[in-house]
N, C-alpha and C positions, 0 to 999 in steps of 0.2 A: 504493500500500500504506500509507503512511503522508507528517505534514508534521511538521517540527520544528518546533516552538513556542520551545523553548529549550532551548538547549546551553551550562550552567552546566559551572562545575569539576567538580563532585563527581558532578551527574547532568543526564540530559538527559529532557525532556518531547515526547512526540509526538502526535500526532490518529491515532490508526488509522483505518483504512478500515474500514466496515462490510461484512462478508464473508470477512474477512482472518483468516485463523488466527494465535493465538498461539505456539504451537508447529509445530514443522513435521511436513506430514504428507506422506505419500504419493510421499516425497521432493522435495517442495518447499518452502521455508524459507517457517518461519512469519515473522511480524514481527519478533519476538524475535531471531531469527538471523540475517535479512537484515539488521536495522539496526546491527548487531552489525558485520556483514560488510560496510556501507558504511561504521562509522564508523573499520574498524579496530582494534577493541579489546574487550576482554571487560566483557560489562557484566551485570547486576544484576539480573533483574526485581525490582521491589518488591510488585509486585499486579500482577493480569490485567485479560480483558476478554475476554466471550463473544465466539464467533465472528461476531453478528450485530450485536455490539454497535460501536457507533463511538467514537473519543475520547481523551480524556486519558488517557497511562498515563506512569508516571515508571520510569527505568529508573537505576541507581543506577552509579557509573561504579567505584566501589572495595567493597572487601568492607568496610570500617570504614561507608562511607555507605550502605552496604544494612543493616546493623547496626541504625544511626539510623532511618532508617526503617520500620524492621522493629521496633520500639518506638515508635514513630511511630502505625502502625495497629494494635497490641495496644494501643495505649491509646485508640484513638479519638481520635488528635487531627490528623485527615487528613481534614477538612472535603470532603465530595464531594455534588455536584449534579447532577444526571440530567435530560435532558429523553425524553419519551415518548410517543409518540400514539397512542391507541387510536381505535376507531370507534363508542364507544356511549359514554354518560354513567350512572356510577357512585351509586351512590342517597347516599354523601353528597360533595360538592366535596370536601373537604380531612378529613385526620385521618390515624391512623396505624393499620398492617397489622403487628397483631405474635403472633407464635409459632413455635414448633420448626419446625425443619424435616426431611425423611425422604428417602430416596430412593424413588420409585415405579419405577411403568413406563416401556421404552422413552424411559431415560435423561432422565425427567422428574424433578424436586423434588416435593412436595406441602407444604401447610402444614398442622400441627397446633393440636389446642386446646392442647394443653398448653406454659407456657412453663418450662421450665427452663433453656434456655440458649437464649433465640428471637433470631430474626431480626426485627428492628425497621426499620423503615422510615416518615419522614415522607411523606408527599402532601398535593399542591394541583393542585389542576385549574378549568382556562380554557376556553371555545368557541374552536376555533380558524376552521375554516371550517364548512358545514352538514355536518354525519353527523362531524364529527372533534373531539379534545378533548383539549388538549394538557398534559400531566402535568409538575411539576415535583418531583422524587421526591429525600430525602433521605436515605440510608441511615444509620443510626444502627449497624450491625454489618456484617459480612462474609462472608455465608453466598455458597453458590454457587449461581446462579440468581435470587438473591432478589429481584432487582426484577423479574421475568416475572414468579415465583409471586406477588407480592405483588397484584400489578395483575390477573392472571387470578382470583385468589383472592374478586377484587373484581367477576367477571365482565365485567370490560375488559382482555381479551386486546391487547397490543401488536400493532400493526398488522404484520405481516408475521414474527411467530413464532411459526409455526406447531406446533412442538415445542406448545403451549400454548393453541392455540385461536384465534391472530391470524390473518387472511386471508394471500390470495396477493400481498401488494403487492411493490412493487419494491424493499426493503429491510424485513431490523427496525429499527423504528422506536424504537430505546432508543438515547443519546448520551449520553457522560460529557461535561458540560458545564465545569464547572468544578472544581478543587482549592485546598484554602487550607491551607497549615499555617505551622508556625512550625520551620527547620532551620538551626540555628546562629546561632541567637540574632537569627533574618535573617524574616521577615514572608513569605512566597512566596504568590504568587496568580496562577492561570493559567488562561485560557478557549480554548477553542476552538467553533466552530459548526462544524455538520456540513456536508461538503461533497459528499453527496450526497443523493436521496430529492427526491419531486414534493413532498412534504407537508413537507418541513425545508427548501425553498428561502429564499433571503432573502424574497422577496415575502412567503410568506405568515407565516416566524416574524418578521420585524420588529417589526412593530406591537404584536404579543406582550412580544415581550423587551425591548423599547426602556426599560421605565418600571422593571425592576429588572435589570439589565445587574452588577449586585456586591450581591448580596439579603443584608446585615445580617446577618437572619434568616429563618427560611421563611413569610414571611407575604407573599397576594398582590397586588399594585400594586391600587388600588381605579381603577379605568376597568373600560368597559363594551367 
């Protein structure tokens, strides 16, 4: 269900599973609750993560340290990095997906023209193997759904989110890769690789990630 990455004083950071609910449903404990229920203690969410989605979540261990963070990400200073594979190539490499977002059908998002309060999102995209193409996506706001619609929007559905047009693969193919912020006066930075999916094995993201493993900024490693 999940791996600890770190368990600080204040809060702890996990990898979720891909597939793994954050709340619990159907009466079995989401992530949220079991890890709760393993660590013993009442904790925090600070931010989520789709059911399909895998990866870094920060769970806050006191109600003052969810506070902080919880001003933290109303100001956008909770640096987050997304890895993503779709199955087609996008008509430009890199730029950004930005506009409203709406509720559609069958508990879908949709993106609008209009921005008055939009959802922002960086992208850069690599060949990964032949037919695949591996997204490194940086969200610049906090809507729900937003990096599916972003990347379907772009008619490169994530590979196994099907809510959106992705195929039948054996996972969605969307990973919280990394977080950076700044939490008491203290520099935090934290990665995780995903630890499941044919298409996120080490083999074949290696070679990928090896050349920006802590990316500055979102600009992509220059190798072929």
């Amino acid at each position: 269900m999940y791996q600890i990455v770190a368990n600080e004083p204040e809060f702890v950071v996990i990898n979720k599973a891909a597939g793994v609910h954050f709340h619990s449903q159907d009466g079995h404990a989401g992530v949220a609750a079991q890890l709760a229920l393993d660590l013993g203690m009442d904790l925090y969410p600070v931010h989520r993560l789709d059911t399909i989605t895998s990866g870094l979540l920060i769970f806050a261990k006191t109600l003052l340290a969810a506070q902080q963070f919880g001003e933290l990400f109303s100001q956008h200073q909770v640096q987050k990095y997304y890895l993503a594979i779709a199955g087609s190539k996008p008509v430009k490499k890199q730029g950004s997906v930005i506009g409203d977002m709406a509720k559609s059908r069958r508990s879908q998002y949709k993106l609008l023209r209009t921005k008055e309060n939009p959802a922002i999102t960086q992208f850069f995209s690599q060949s990964l193997v032949s037919g695949k193409r591996l997204y490194l996506l940086k969200p610049l706001s906090g809507k729900t759904h937003q990096l599916r619609v972003a990347l379907a929007s772009l008619a490169v559905p994530i590979l196994g989110d099907k809510l959106y047009g992705g195929d039948d693969s054996d996972r969605g193919y969307l990973h919280a890769w990394q977080l950076r912020f700044c939490f008491n006066g203290r520099d935090c930075q934290f990665a995780a690789l995903p630890t499941s999916g044919e298409w996120f094995s080490e083999e074949v993201l290696t070679p990928v990630l090896t050349p920006w493993q802590v990316p500055e900024a979102l600009s992509w490693p220059k190798h072929k």
